[in-house]
N, C-alpha and C positions, 0 to 999 in steps of 0.2 A: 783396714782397707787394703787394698793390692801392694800401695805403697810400703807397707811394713809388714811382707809377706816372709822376706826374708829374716829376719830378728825375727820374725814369728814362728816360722818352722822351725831355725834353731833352737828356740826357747821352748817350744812343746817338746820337741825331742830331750832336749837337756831335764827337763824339770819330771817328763814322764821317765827317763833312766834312772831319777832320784827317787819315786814314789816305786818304781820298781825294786828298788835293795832296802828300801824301809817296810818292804812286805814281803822280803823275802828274809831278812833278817830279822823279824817279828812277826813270827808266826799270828800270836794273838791278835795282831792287826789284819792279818789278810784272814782271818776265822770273821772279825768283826763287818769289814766290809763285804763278806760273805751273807754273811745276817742280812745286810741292812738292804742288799739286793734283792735278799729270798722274801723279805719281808713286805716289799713294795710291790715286787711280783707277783707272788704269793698269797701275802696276807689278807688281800683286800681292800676295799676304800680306806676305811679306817686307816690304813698305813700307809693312804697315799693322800690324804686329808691335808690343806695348809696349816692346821693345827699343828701338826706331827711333820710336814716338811715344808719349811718355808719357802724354797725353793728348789725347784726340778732342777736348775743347773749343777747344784750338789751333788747331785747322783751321779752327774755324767762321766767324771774323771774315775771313781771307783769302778766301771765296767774297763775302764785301760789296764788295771791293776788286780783282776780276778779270774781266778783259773777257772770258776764253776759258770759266771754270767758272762754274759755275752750281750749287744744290740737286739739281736733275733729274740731274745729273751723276756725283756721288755718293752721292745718297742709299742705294741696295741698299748698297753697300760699308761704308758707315758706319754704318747699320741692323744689318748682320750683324756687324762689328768690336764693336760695342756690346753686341750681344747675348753674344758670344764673348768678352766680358772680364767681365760681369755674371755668369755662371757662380759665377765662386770667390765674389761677396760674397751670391747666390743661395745658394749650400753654407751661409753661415755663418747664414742663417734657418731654410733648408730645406733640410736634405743630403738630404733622399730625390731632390731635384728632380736631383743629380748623378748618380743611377741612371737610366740607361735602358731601357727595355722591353725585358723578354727574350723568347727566340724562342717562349717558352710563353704568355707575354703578349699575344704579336703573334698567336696562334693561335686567342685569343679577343678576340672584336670586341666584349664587352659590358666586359670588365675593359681592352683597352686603350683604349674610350671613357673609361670612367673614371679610368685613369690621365692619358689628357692633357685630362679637363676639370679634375683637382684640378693639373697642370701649366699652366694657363691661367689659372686662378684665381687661386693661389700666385706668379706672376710678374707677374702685373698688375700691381699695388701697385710691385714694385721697380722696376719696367722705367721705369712711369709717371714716377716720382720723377728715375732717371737721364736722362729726355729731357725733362725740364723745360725747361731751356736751349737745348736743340734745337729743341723746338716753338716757342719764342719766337724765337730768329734765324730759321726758315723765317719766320714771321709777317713777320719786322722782310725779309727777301731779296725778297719778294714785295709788301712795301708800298715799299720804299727802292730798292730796287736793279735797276729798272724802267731799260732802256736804257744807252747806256753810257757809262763813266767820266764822260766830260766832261756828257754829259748829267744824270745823278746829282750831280754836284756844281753845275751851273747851277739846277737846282731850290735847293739850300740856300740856293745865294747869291744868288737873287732875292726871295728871301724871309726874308731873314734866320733861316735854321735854321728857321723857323715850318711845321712840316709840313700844318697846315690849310688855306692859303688855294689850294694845288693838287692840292684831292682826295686829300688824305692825310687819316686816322683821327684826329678829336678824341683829346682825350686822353678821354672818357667810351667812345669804341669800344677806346681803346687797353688801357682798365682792364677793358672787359667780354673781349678776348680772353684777357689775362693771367689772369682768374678764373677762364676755360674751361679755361685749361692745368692752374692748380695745383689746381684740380674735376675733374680726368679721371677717369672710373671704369671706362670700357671700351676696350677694344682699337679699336672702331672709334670712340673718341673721340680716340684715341693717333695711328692711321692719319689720320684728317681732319687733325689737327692739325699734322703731317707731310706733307701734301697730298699724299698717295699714297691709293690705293683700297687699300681693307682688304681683306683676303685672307678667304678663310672660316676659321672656328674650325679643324677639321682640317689645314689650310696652315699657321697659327700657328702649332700646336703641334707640324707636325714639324719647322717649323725654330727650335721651341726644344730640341726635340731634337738638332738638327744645331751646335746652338751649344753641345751639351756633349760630344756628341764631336769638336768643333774645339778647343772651351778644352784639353782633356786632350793634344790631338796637339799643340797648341799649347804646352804647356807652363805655360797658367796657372793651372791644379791637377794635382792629381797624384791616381793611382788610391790610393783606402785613405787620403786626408788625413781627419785629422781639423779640422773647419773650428771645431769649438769652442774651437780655439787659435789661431785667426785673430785678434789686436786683442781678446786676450779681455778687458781692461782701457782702460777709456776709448771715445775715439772717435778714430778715424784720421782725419790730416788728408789722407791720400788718397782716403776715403768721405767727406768733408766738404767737400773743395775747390769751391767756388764754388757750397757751399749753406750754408745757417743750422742751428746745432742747438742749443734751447730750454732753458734749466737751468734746474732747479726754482730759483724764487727763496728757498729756504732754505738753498741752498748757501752756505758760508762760501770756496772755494776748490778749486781744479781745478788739475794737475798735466800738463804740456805734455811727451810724450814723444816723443825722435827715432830711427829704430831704423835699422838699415843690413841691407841685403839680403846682403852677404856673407860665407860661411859662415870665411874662410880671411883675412880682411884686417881691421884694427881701422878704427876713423876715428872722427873728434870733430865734434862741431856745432856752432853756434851758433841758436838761436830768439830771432829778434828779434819781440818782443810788444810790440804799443800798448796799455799799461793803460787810456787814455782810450777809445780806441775799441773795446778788446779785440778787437783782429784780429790774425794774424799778418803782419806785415809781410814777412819774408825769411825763408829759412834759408841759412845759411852751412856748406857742410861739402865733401867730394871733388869734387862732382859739381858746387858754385856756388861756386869759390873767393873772391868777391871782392864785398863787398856793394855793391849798388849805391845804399847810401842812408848808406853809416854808413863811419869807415874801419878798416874790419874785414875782416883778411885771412887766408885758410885759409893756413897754412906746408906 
């Protein structure tokens, strides 16, 4: 939030000076995160599949640290990936939004008007919330990462980390952006923030259409789910990942649940919880055998 804008700026700045000399002083790493750019760009669905990346926010910090990718690069592919996996937690607000317009719909220009302005409306809100963190690294790729490698990392170290004294954003610009982001209320405050030019309403809305008959081919809902048994208890720490969510302070206690995706194989977990900070620190289970803080090991 605004409040920790300060410790925020410093610590992006700090930690991206750090991923800059660990890819400038290993080559083979800055070859790899090369790859894995060209590959999501490039490659295809297939390589931009949940299968093969569990999470878009992974990708985001490898464009801070590569000479060849850029935003402009992948942004459409990551836009539509985003949209294409928002779908299913789309269903669990609004399952009508998983219905597309049928050929009697399409027949009438006054009822599919209104089907995709209550489609534009209704996705706002989530859409906003899921590219929180997106509009902020475009923000941070366009103010930082201006020139290349070596010249990105001569700014920090002539100034000691200090982003102000070479035309970089006070922390007072820094905080009035972050309030823009987490204040978005329209599509074309979404698009600006994204530095792409915003499409007209009719463009939006067909390819939010297009992003549910992709999630379906795709595989990340199914025709006839019922999404009311999606995480109907609690909150998923895969809708939560590297956002905040607010409990009433009258709560006495919350219940941390680990669930496995397959239908045919048992497996056990571990949830390692920081009571002091109340964050989840790891989980331990098929997929992470081996914690990397604790000596705790999946058999």
């Amino acid at each position: 939030g605004i409040a920790a804008c300060d410790k925020a700026l410093n610590g992006f700045q700090q930690v991206h000076r750090l991923f800059l000399a660990m890819v400038q002083r290993y080559p083979e790493l800055r070859a790899k995160v090369n790859a894995k750019l060209r590959l999501f760009s490039c490659g295809g669905e297939a390589y931009r599949h949940k299968d093969r990346l569990r999470s878009l926010g992974d990708l985001l910090p490898l464009l801070a640290v590569s000479d060849r990718y850029s935003w402009s690069n992948v942004w459409q592919v990551f836009l539509a990936e985003t949209l294409d996996r928002s779908v299913l937690w789309l269903g669990r607000e609004h399952p009508e939004l998983t219905r597309l317009p049928t050929a009697d719909d399409r027949k009438d220009p006054d009822k599919l008007s209104e089907l995709r302005q209550k489609r534009l409306e209704l996705t706002l809100q989530a859409v906003a919330i899921r590219l929180r963190v997106t509009m902020f690294f475009v923000f941070f790729f366009k103010t930082f990462c201006q020139g290349t490698l070596d010249q990105r990392a001569e700014r920090y170290d002539r100034y000691f980390g200090d982003a102000v004294p070479h035309g970089m954003p006070s922390t007072a610009e820094f905080k009035k952006r972050v309030k823009s982001i987490l204040e978005v209320k329209s599509w074309a405050g979404i698009f600006k923030n994204l530095g792409v030019q915003c499409p007209p309403d009719e463009t939006i809305a067909r390819i939010l259409e297009e992003s549910v008959a992709n999630s379906l081919r795709r595989g990340y809902h199914r025709a006839g789910m019922d999404f009311k048994r999606i995480q109907r208890s609690g909150v998923s720490r895969i809708v939560t990942r590297g956002e905040s969510y607010a409990l009433s302070k009258q709560m006495k206690g919350f219940t941390l649940g680990l669930g496995w995706t397959s239908n045919h194989d048992l497996d056990c977990g571990v949830i390692l919880f920081d009571a002091e900070t109340k964050q989840v620190e790891e989980i331990v289970d098929y997929s992470h055998l081996r914690s990397e803080r604790y000596r705790i090991v999946h058999t």
